[in-house]
N, C-alpha and C positions, 0 to 999 in steps of 0.2 A: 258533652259534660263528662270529666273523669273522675274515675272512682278509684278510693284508696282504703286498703285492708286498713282497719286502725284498731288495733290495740285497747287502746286507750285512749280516752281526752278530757282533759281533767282540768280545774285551774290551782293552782299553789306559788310556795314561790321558790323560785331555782336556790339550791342547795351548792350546787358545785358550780365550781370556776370561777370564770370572769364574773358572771353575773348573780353569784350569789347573793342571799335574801332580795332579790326583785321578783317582783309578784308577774306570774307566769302563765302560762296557756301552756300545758306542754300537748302536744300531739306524737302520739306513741304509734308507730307504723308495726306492721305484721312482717315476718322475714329478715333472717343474717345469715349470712357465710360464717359465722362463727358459731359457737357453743360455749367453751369460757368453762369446762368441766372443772378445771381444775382450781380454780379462784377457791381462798381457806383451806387450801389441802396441803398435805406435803407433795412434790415436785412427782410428775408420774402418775398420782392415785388424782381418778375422776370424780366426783360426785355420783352417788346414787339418789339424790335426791327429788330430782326432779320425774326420774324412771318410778320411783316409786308412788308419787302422786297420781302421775299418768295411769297406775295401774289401777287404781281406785277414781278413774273420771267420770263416771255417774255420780257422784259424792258434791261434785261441783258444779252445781248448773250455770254459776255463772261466771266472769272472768274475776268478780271481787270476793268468790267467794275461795280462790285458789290460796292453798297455803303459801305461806314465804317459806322463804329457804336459806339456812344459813352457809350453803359452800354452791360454789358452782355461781353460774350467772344466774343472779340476783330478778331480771325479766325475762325469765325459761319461759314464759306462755308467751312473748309475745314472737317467736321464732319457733319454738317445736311444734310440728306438725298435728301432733294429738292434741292441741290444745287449739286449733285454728278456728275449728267451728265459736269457739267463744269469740273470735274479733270479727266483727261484721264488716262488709263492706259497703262503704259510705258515699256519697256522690260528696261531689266540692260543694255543691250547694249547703248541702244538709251537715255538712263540718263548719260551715261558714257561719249559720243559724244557731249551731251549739255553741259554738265560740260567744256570739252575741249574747245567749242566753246563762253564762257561765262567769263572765268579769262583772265586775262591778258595778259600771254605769252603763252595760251595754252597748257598749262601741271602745273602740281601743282609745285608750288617754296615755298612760305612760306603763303599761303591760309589754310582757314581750312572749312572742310566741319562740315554744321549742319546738324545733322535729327531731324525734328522739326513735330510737327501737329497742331489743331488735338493732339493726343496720338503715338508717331511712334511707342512704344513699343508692341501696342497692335493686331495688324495682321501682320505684316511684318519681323518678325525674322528669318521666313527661307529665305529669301529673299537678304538681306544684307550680307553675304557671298561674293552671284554670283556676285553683284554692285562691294564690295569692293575686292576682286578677283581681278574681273577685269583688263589686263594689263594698259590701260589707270589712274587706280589707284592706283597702286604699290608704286609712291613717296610722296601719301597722308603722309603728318607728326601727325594730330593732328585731332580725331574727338570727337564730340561733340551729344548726345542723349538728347533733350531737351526732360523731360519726368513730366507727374504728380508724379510718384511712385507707381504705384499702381498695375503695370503689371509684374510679376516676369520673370526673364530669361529661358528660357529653358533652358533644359540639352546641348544640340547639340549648340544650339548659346553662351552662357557662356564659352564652350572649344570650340570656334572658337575666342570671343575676349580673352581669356587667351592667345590662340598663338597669337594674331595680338598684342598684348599689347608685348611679350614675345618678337617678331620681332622689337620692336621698344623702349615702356618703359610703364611704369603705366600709368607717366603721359600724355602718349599720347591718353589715354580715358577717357572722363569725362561725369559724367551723371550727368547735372542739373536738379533738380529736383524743380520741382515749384510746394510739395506739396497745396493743396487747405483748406483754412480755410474757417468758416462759410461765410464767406464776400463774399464767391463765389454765394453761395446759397447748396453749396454739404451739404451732411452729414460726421460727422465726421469717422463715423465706416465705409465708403467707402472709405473717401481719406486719411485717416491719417494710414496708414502703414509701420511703423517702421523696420519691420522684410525683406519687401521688399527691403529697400534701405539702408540697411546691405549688402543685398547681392551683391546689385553694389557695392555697396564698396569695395567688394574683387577682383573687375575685376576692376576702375578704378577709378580715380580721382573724389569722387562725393560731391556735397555741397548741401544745401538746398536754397533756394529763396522764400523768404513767398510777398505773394504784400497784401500790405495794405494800409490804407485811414487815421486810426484814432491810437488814443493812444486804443484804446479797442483792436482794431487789432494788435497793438504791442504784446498788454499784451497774447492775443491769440496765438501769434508765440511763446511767450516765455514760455508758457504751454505745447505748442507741441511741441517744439526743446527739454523740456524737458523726450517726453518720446521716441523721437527718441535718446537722448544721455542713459536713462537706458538702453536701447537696445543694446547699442553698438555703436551705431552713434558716428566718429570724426571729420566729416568733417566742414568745415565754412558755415556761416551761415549768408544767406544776407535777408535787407528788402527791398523790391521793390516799386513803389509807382503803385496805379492806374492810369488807365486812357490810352485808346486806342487812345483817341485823343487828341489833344492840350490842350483844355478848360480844360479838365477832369485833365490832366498831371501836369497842371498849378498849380492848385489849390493844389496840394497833395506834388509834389517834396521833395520842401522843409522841407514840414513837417516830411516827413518820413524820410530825410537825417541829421536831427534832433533828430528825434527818436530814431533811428538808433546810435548816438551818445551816446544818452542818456544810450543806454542798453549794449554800448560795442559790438555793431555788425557791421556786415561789411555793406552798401550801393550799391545798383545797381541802375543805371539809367536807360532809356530807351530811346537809344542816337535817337532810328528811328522816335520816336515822334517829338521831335524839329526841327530833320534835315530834315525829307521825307514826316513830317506829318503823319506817319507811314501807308502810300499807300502799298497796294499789290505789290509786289514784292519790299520792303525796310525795 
């Protein structure tokens, strides 16, 4: 039986993308290759916010009782190290029994599960099998890999979601991909990989999601979408706005849904901001 660090797992209903307002399972994995310091900031300056929580972590015993954070990446606990002891580590059983204990009727009907992080892609692919195996998981219709890009599939898990896709349809796999532009604070030659998210393409329904602030960020998605379309890239291509939290969300919406008009691309929201505040577990 395999066990997966997990964050979080919660039910609500997805906010972003493709499958916005559909009522959700997300499953939040522990670990990323990235950090994202610089998300709300000006270009260069990192966030100190998350270092400063860190420094007062006996104040928090538990992972819902961590402050949010308005710059920087928005689920700083479920990847920085000082904060690991909060995600426990969970058998596929015992995810599979919360899952049941957490939807509505108890068994999946028209729900869709996310694997979110964090990075899920990047320690947990042999893992995800035994989960979605699972009997308790068999009427799953529709999942969802909210991923950076940047982790390529293994051999062995690629032909595990070729049958599950095979058992069901294409579109019943999708990988959002929220590659990272400078706005994050990454570098490009780490998060901009094209050839990676080709490859999900061949296993399932996948789009791009760029978040951005400003008309320079615009013009930056439209750089990079273009060298994910030389590549081969077909999928849609959304602009998302910043901001983890209200103030932040406030100010940018608009502008980006805007923007977003302006270039002929598609708009994401971020419906858990408005509605939840966008609180751990929403």
């Amino acid at each position: 039986m395999s066990k997966i660090k997990v964050a979080e797992l919660f039910y609500s209903i997805q906010g972003e993308g493709r499958f916005s307002g559909v009522p959700s399972v997300f499953l939040r994995t522990f670990g990323c290759n990235f950090t994202c310091d610089s998300f709300g900031l000006p270009k260069g300056v990192k966030s100190q916010e998350r270092h400063d929580v860190a420094a007062k972590i006996d104040l928090y015993p538990t992972y819902k009782d961590l402050p949010l954070v308005s710059t920087g990446c928005d689920s700083y606990a479920s990847w920085d190290v000082r904060f690991k002891h909060l995600s426990p580590m969970l058998t596929t059983d015992a995810i599979a029994d919360r899952i049941m204990e957490i939807i509505p009727h108890g068994r999946w009907v028209d729900e869709h599960l996310v694997i979110t992080g964090g990075e899920p892609l990047l320690g947990w692919q042999r893992a995800y099998p035994d989960l979605l195996n699972h009997p308790k998981m068999q009427a799953l219709k529709e999942l969802t890999f909210e991923t950076n890009g940047t982790q390529e599939l293994t051999a062995e898990f690629a032909r595990y979601l070729e049958q599950w896709t095979l058992d069901r349809s294409y579109d019943a796999l999708t990988f959002s991909v929220s590659a990272k532009l400078s706005v994050s604070g990454e570098s490009r030659e780490e998060a901009i990989r094209p050839d990676i998210v080709c490859q999900y393409e061949n296993y399932g329904y996948t789009y791009l999601k760029w978040v951005v602030a400003t008309e320079e960020d615009a013009n930056e998605a439209l750089e990079m979408t273009k060298l994910y379309r030389d590549a081969g890239f077909e999928g849609p291509v959304y602009l998302m706005p910043v901001g983890g939290v209200e103030s932040v969300y406030t100010m940018n919406n608009r502008r980006v849904a805007e923007l977003a008009m302006k270039h002929g691309l598609r708009y994401s929201d971020r419906l858990q901001v408005p509605l939840f505040k966008n609180e751990w577990g929403t």
